[in-house]
Each structure stands twice: as structure tokens, then as C-alpha cells.
Backbone as a printed PyTorch tensor [residue, N CA C, xyz], in Angstrom:
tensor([[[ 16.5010,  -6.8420,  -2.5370],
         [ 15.1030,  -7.0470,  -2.1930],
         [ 14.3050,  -5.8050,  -2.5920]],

        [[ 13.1130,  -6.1170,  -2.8480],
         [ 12.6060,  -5.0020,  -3.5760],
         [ 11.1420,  -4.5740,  -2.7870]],

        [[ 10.4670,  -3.7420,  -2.6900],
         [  9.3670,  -3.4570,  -1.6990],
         [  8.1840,  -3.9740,  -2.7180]],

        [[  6.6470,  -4.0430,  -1.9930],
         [  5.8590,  -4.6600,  -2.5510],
         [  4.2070,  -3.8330,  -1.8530]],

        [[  3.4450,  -3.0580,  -3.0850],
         [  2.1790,  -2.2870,  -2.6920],
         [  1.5880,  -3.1350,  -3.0160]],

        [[  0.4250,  -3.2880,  -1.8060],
         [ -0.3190,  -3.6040,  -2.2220],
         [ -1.7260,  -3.5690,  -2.1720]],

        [[ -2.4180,  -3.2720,  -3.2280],
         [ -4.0740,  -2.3490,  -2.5060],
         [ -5.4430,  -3.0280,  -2.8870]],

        [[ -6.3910,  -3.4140,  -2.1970],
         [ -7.3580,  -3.9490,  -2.3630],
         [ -8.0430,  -3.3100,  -2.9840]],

        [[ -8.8010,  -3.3060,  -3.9670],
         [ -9.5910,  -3.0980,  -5.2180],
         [-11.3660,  -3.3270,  -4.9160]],

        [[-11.3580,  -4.6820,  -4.3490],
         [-12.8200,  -5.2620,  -4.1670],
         [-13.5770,  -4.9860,  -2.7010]],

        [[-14.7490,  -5.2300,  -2.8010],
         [-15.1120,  -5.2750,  -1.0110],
         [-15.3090,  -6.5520,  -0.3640]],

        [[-15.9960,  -6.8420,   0.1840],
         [-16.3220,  -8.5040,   1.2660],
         [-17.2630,  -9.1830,   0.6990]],

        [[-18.1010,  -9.1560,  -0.3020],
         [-19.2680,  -9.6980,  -0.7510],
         [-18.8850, -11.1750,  -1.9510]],

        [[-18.9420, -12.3790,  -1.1780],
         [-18.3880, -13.2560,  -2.3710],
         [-17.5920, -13.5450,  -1.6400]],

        [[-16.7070, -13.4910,  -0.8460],
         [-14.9570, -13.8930,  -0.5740],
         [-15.2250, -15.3030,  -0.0490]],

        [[-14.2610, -16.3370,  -0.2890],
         [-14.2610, -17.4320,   0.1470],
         [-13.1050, -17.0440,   1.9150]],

        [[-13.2430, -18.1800,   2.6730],
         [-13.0380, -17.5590,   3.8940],
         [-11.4460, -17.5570,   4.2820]],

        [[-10.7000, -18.9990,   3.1680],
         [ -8.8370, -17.9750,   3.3410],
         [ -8.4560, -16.8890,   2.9870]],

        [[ -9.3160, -16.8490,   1.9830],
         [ -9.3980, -15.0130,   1.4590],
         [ -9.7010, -14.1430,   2.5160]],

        [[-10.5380, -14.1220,   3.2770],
         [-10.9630, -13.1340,   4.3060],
         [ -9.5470, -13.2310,   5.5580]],

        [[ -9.1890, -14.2900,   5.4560],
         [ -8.3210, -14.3870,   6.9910],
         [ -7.0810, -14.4800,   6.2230]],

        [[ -6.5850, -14.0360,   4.8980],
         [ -5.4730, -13.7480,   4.5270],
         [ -5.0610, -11.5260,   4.4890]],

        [[ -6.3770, -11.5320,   4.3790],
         [ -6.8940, -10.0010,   4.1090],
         [ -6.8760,  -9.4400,   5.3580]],

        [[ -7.0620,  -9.9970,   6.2680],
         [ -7.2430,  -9.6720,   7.5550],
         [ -5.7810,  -9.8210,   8.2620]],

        [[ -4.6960, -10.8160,   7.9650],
         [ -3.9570, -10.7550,   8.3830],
         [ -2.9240,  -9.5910,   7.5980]],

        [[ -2.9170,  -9.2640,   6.4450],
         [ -2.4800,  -8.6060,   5.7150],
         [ -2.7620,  -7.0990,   6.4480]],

        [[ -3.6890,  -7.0020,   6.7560],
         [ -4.3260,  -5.7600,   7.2670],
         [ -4.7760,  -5.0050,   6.2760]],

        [[ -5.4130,  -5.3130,   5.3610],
         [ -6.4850,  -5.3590,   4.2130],
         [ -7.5780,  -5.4100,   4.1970]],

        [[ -8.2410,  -4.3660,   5.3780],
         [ -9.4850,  -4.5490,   6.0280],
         [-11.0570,  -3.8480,   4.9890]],

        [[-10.0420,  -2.7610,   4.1570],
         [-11.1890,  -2.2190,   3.1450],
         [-10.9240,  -1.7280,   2.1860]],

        [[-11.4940,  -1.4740,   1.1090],
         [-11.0420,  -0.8820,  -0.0920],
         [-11.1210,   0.0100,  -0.1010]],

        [[ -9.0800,   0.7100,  -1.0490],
         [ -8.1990,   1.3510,  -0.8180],
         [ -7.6280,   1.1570,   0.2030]],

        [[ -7.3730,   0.1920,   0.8010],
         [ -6.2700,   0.1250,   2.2430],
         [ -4.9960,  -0.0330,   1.3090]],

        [[ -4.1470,   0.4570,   1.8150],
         [ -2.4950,  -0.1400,   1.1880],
         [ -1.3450,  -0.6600,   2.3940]],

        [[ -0.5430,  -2.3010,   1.5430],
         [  0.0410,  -1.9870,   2.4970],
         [  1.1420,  -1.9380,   1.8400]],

        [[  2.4790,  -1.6670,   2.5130],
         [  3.5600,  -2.3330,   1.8480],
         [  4.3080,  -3.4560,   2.6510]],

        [[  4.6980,  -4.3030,   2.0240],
         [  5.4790,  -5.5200,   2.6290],
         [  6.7690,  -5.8750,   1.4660]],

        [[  7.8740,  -6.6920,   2.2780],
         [  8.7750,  -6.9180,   1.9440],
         [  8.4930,  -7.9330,   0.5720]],

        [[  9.3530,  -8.2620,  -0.6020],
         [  9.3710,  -9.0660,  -1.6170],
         [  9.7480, -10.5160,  -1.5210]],

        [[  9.0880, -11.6550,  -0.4390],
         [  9.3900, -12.4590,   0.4470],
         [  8.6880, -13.3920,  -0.4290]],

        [[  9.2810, -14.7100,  -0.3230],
         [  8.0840, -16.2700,  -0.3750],
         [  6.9990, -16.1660,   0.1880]],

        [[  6.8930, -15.8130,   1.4420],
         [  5.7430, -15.7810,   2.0640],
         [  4.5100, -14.9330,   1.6620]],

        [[  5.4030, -13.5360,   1.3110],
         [  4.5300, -12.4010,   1.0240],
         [  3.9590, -12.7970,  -0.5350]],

        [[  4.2790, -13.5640,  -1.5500],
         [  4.1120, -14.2560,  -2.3950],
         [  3.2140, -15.0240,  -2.3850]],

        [[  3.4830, -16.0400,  -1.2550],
         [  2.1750, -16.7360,  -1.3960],
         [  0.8280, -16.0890,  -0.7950]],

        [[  0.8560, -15.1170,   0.2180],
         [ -0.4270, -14.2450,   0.2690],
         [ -0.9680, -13.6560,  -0.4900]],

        [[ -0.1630, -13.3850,  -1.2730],
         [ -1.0920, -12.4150,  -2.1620],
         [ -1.6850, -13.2900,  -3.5930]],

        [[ -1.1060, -14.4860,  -4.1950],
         [ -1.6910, -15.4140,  -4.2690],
         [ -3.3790, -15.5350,  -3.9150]],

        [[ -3.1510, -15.8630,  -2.8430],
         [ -4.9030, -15.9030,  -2.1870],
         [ -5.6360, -14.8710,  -2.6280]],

        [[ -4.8630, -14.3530,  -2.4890],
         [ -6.1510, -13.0140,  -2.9260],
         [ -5.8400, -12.2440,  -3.7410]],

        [[ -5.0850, -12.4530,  -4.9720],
         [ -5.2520, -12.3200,  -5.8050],
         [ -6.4090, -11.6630,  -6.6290]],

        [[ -7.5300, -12.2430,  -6.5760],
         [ -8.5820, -11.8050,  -7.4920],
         [ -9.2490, -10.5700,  -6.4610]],

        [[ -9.0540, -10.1310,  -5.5640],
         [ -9.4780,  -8.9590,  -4.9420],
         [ -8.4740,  -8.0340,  -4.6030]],

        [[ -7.0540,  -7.9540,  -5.1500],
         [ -6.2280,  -6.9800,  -4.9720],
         [ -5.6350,  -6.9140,  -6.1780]],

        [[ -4.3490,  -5.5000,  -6.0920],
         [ -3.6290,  -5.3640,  -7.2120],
         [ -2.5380,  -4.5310,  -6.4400]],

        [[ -1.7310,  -5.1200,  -7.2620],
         [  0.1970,  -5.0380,  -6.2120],
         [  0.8010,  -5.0920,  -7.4570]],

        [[  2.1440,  -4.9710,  -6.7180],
         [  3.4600,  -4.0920,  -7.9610],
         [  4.4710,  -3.7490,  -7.0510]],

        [[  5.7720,  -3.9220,  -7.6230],
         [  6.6770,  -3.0530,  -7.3280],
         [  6.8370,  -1.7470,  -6.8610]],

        [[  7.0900,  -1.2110,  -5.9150],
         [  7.0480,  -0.0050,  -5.8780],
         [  8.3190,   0.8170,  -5.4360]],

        [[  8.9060,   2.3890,  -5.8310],
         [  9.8970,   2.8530,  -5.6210],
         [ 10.2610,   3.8150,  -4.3140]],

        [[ 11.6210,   4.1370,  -3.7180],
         [ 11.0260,   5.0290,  -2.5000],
         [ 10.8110,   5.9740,  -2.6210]],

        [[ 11.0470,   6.7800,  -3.4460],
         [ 10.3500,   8.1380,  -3.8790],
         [  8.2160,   7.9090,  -3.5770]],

        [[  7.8270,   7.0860,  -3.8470],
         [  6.6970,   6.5050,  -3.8790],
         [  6.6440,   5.8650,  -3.1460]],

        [[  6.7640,   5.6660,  -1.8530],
         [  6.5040,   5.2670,  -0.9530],
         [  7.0020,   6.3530,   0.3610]],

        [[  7.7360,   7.2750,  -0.0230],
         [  7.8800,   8.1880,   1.0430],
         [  6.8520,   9.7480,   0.8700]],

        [[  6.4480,   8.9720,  -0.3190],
         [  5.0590,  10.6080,  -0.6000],
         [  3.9520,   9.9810,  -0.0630]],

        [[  3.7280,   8.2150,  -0.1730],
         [  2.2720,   8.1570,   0.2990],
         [  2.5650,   7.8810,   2.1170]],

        [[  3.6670,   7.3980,   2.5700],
         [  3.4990,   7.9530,   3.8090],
         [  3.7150,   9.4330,   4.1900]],

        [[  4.1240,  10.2570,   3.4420],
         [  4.2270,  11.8210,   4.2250],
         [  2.6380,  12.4430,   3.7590]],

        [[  2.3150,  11.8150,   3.1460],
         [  0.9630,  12.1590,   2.8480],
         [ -0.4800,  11.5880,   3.6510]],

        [[ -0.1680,  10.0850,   3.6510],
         [ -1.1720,   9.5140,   4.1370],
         [ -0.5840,   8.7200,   5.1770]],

        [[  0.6520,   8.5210,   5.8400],
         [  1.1110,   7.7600,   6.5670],
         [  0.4970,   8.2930,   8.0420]],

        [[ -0.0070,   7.8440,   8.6990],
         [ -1.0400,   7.6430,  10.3840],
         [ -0.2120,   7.2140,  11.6680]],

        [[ -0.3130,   7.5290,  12.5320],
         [  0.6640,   6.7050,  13.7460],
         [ -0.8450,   6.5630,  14.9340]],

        [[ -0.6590,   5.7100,  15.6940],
         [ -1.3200,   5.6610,  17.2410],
         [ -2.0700,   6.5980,  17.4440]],

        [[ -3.1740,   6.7610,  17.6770],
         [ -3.8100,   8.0710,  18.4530],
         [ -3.9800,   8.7690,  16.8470]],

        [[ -4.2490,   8.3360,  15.6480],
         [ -4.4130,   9.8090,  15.1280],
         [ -4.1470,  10.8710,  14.1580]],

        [[ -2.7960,  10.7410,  15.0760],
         [ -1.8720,  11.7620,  14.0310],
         [ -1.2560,  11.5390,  12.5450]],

        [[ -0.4340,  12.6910,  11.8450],
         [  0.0390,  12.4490,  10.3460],
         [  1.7750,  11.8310,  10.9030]],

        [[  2.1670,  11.0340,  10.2130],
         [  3.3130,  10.8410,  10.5380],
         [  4.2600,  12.1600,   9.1940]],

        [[  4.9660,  12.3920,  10.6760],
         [  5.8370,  13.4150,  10.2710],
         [  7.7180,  12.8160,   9.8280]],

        [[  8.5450,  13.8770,   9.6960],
         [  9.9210,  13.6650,   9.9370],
         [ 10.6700,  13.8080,  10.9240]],

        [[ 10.0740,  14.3580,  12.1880],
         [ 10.1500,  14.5130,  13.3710],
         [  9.9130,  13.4900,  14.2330]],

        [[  8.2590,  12.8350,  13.8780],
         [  8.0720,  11.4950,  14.5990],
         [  8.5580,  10.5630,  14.2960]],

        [[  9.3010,  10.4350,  13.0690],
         [ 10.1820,   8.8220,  12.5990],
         [ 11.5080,   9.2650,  13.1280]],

        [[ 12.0920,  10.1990,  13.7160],
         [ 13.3300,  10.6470,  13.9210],
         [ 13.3510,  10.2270,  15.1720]],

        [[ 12.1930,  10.8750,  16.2960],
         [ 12.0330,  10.3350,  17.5760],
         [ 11.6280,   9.0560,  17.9820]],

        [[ 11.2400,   8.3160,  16.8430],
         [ 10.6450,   6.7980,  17.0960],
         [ 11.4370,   5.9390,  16.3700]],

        [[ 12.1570,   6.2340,  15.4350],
         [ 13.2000,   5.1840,  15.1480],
         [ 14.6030,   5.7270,  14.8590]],

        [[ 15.3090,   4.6310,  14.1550],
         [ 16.8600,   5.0380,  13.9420],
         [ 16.7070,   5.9810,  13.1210]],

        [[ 16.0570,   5.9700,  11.8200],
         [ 15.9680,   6.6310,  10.6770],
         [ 15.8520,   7.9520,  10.8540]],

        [[ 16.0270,   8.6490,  10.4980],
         [ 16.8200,  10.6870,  10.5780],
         [ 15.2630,  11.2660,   9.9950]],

        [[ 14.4410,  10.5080,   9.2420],
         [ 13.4350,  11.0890,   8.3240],
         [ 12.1350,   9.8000,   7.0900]],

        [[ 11.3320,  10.5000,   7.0820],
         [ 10.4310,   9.8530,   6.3100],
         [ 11.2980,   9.0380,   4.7480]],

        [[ 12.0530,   9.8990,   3.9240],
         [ 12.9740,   9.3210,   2.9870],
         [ 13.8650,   8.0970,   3.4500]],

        [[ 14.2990,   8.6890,   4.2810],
         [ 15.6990,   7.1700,   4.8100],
         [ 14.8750,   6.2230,   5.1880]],

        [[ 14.0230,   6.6710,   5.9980],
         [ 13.2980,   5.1260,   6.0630],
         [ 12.7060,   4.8440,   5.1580]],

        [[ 11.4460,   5.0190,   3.6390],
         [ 11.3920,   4.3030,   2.5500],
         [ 12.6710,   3.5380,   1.6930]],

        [[ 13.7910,   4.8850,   1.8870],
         [ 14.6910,   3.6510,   0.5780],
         [ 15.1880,   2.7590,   1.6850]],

        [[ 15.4390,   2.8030,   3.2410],
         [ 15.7530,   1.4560,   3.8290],
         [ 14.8420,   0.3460,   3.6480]],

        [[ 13.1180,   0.3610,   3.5590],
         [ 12.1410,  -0.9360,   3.2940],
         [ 12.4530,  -0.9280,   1.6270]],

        [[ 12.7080,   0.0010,   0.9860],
         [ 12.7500,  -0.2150,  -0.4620],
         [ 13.8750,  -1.7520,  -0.5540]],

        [[ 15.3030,  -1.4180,   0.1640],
         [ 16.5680,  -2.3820,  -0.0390],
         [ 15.9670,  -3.4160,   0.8710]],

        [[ 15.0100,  -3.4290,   1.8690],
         [ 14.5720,  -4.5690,   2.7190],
         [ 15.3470,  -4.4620,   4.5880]],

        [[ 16.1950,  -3.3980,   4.4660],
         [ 16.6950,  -2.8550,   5.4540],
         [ 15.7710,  -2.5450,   6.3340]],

        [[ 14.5100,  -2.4570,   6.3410],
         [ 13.7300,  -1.9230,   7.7750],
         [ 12.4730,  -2.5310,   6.9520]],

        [[ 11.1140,  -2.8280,   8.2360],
         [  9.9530,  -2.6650,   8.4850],
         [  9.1500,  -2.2160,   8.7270]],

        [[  7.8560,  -1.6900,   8.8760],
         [  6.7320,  -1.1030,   9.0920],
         [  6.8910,  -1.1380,  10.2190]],

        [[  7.6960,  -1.4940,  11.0330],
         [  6.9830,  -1.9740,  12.4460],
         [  8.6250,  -1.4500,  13.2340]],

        [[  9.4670,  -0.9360,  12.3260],
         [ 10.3830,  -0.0320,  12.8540],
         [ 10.0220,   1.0180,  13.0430]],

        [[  9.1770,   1.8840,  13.0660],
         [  8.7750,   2.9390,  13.7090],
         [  7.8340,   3.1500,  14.3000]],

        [[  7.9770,   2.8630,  15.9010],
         [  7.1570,   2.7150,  16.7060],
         [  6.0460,   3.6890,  16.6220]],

        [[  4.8580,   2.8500,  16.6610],
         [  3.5740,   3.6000,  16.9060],
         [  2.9940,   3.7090,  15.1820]],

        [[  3.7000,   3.2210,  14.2790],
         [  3.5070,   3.5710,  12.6170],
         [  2.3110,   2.4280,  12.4780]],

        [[  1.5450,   3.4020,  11.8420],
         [  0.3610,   1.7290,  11.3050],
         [  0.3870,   1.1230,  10.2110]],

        [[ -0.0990,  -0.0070,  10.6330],
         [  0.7890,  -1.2830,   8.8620],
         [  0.2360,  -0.8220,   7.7480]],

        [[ -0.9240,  -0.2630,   7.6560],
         [ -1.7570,  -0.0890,   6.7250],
         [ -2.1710,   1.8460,   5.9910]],

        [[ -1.6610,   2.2120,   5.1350],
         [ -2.2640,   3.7120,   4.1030],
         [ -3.5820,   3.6030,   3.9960]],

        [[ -4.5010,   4.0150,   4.6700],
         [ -6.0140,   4.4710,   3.9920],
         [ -5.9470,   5.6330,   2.3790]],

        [[ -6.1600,   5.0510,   2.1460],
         [ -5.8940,   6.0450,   0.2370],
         [ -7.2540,   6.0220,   0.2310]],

        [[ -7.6220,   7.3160,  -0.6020],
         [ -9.0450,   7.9460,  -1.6660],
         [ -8.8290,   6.8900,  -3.1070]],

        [[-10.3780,   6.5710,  -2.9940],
         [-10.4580,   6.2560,  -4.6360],
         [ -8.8150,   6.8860,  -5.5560]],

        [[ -8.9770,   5.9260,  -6.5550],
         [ -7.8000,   6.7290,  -7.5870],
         [ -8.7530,   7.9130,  -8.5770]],

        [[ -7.9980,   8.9370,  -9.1330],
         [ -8.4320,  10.1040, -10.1080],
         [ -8.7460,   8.7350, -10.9630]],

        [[-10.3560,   9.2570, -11.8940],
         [-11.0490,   8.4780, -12.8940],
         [-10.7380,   7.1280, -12.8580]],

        [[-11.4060,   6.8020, -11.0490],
         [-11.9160,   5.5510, -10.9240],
         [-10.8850,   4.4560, -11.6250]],

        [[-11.0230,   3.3140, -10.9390],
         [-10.4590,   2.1350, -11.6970],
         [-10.5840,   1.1720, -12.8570]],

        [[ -9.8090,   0.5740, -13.7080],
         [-10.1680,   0.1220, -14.6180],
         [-11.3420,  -0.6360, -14.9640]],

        [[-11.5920,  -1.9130, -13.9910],
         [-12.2300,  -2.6900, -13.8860],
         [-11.9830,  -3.4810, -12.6970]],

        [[-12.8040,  -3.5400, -11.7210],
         [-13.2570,  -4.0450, -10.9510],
         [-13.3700,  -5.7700, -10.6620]],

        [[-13.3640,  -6.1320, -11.5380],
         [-13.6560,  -7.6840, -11.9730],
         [-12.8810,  -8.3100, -12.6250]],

        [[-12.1650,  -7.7150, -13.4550],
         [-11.0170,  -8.3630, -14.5980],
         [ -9.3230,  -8.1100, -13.7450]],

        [[ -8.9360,  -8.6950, -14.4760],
         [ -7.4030,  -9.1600, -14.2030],
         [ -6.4930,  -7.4190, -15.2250]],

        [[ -5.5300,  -6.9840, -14.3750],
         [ -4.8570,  -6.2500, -15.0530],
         [ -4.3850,  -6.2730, -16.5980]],

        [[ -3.8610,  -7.3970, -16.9100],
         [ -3.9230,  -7.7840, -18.1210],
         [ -4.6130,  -7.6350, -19.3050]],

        [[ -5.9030,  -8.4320, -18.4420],
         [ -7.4370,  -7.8900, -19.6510],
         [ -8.0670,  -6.3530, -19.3610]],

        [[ -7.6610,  -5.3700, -19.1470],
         [ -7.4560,  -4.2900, -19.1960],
         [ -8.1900,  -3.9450, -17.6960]],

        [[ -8.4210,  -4.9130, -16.9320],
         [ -8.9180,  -4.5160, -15.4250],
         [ -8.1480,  -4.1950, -14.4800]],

        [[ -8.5060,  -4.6550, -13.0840],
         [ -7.6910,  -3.7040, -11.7290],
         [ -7.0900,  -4.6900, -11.2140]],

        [[ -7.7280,  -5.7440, -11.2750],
         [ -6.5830,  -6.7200, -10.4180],
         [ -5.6530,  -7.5370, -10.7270]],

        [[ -4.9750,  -8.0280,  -9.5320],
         [ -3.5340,  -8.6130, -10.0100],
         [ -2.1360,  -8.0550, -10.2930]],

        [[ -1.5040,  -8.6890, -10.8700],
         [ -0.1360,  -7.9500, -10.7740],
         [  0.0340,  -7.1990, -11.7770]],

        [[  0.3120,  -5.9720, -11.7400],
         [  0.5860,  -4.5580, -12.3770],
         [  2.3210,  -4.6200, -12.5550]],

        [[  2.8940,  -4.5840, -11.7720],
         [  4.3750,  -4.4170, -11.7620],
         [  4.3410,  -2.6800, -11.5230]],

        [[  5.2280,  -2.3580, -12.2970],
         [  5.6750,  -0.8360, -11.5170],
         [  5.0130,  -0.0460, -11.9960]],

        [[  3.8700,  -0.3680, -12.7190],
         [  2.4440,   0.3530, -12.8960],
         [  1.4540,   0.6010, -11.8050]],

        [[  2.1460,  -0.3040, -10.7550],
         [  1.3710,   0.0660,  -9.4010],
         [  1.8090,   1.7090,  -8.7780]],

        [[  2.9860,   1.9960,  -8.8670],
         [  3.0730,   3.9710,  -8.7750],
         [  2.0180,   4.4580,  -9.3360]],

        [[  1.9900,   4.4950, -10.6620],
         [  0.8280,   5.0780, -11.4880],
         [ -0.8840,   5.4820, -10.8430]],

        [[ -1.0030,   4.1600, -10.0480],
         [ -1.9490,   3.8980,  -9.4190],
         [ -1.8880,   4.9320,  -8.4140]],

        [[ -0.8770,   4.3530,  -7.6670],
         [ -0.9190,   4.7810,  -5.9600],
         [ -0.7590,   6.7260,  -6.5110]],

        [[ -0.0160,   7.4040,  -7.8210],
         [ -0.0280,   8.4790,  -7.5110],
         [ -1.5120,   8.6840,  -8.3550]],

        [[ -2.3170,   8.2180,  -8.6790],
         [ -3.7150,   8.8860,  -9.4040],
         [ -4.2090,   8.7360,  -7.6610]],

        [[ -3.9550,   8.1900,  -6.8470],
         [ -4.7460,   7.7170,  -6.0160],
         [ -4.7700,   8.8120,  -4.8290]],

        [[ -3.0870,   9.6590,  -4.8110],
         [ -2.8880,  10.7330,  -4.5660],
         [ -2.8350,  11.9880,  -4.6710]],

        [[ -3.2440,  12.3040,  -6.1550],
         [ -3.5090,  13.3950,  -6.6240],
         [ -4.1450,  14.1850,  -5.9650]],

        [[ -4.2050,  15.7180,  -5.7760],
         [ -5.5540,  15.9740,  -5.1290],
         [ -5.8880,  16.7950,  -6.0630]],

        [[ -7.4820,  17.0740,  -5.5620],
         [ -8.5470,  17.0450,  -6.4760],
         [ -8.3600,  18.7690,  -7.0090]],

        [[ -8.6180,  18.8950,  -8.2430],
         [ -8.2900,  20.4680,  -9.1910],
         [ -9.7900,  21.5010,  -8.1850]],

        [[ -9.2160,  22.3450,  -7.8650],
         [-10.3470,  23.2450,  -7.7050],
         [-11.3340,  24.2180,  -8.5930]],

        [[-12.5670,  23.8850,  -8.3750],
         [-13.4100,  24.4070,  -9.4360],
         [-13.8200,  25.9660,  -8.7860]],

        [[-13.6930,  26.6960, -10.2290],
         [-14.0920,  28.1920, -10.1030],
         [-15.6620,  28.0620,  -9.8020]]])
């Protein structure tokens, strides 16, 4: 089983309304939210729906244990650490638990107090296109493991100017 990013691109203006209550259940509340979910039928047919307002891909645990040690949030606030996934779940550390959701071995929702959803910054030099399909050289839709690419422009941080 393979893990699955996935990040909304568009905002609320236009959406037909399974779209909104697929987004909502997703926990896809605004653009740049990310989530990750398992590589499921189900998770298949959601993203389906909304399709034309997101863009998802494969993703690896190396890349998925930088954007939670980076941007990963718990209850109340805080950065999720390697300390708080140690004390809140089985997992020893932020790594063991990505390559366990990477193989499908664990959930988001194995580490108590973890929130379903990455708030990410714009990506470095903005997105392709907004409106078009990955394919036709835009943002949405399925990328495949061009979705890293994304999620790390999306992480970069910004060069400091003299």
C-alpha cells in the first residue's frame, strides 16, 4: 500500500456542493491544506470529486516525515515533535511513523492529539496553473511522484536578502 498527498490548489468560489462536503470531509478546508491518506477505493473515489480543485500523488517517507517535522501541529498548538509521537503513540519517532503510513501500517489518527491536516505556504514560484489539469501543464490532478517536488518547493524556506 502506498501513501497518498493530497493538496488543494483552488479556493470555494464555483464549487458544486459534493465537492464542498467531500473537501470538508477530507479536511480540505483551504488552500494549501495537505492531507495524507491511505491508497484505498474509497480514498480514490474522493478525490475523484474533486479532482478539478486539488492535486495528489504518491508520496515517499522521507517526504512525509520532513513535512510533518516541519509543519506537522498537534491539539492546543504545538509543533509535533519526536518526543510527542513517542509519548502518544507506539512509534519511537516522527520517521517510524511515516514509513509505517507509507506501508499502510498506521494512521493519522495513531497519534493521539495529531491533526489530519499540514497547513503548507504557497509553493517557491507559485503554481503552474490554477485552472488546467497537470498534464496540460497546470496544477491540478494527478501528478504522481511529482507531488514531492511540490510539497518540497512548498517547503523550502525563503533565501535571505542582503
Amino acid at each position: 500500500m502506498v501513501a497518498v498527498a493530497v493538496v488543494r490548489v483552488r479556493g470555494h468560489a464555483k464549487i458544486k456542493r459534493d465537492a464542498v462536503e467531500t473537501m470538508n470531509m477530507m479536511k480540505l478546508n483551504r488552500v494549501n491544506h495537505c492531507v495524507l491518506l491511505p491508497d484505498t477505493k474509497t480514498t480514490k473515489g474522493m478525490i475523484l470529486v474533486v479532482n478539478d480543485f486539488v492535486t495528489w500523488g504518491e508520496i515517499g517517507h522521507e517526504t512525509i516525515a520532513r513535512m510533518l517535522f516541519q509543519r506537522g501541529e498537534v491539539m492546543g498548538g504545538g509543533r509535533l515533535t519526536d518526543a510527542y509521537v513517542k509519548d502518544n503513540s507506539k512509534f519511537t519517532s516522527i520517521l517510524s511513523f511515516a514509513k509505517a503510513f507509507e506501508k499502510g501500517e498506521a494512521k493519522m489518527s495513531d497519534v493521539k492529539g495529531l491533526k489530519p491536516m499540514i497547513r503548507l505556504p504557497p509553493p517557491r514560484k507559485g503554481y503552474e496553473s490554477t485552472r488546467r489539469a497537470y498534464n496540460d501543464g497546470g496544477s491540478l490532478g494527478y501528478r504522481g511522484a511529482d507531488i514531492e517536488e511540490l510539497v518540497s518547493r512548498m517547503l523550502e524556506k525563503p533565501k535571505e536578502e542582503k
